[in-house]
N, C-alpha and C positions, 0 to 999 in steps of 0.2 A: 584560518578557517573558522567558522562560524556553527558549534555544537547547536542541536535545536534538537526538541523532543516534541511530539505532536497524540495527542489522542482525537480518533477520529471515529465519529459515530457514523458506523454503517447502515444503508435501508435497504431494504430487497433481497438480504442474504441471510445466511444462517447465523454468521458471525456475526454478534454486534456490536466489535469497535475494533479498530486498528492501533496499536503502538509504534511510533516510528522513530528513531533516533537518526539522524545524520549529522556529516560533519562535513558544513559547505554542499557540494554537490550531490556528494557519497554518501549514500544508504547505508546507514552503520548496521541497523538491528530494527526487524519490525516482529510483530507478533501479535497473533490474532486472537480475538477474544471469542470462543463459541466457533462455530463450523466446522467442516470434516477435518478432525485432528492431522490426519496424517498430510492432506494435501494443502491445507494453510501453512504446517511445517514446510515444506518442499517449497512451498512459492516467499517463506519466509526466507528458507535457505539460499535459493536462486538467486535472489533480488541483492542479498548481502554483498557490499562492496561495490552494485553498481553505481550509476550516474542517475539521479533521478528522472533524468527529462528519457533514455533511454527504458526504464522500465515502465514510465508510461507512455511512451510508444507502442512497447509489449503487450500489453496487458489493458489497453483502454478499447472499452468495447465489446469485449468477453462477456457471453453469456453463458447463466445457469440452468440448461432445462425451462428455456425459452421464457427465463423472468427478467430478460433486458439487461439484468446486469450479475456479478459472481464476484466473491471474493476479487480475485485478481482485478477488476474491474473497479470495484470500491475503494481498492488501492491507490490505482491510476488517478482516481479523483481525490481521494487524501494527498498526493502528491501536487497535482494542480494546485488547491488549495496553495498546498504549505509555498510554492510556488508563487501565487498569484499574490500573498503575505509579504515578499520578499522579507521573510526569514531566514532565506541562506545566500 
């Protein structure tokens, strides 16, 4: 499998970048830079261990208090990216 770590600058949210570790498909470790501590934790927690293409299924689309997109959301496009890169 194929380790890859990705920083991803978010727009429209509170938090402004994503860290993402995977290994091949699997979501090793993401962590959020800025936005609601406790609920970045929790979608950081969730996400750990899954299949990339699975948690942006999840999470693409999610809005924040009708600003079109939300953490989780800013996610799902860091993952496209790293995705569309084929980096894993």
């Amino acid at each position: 499998m194929t380790k890859k770590y990705m920083k991803f600058k978010t727009k429209g949210t509170c938090s402004r970048e994503i860290h993402i570790e995977t290994d091949g498909d699997i979501i090793k470790n993401v962590e959020f830079v800025g936005g609601c501590n406790g609920n970045t934790q929790g979608i950081a927690s969730l996400v750990k261990g899954m299949r990339i293409q699975d948690v942006i299924d999840k999470t693409e689309g999610i809005s924040c208090n009708g600003r079109g997109t939300s953490c989780p959301d800013q996610l799902s496009k860091a993952l496209k990216e790293l995705l569309a890169s084929k980096n894993v």
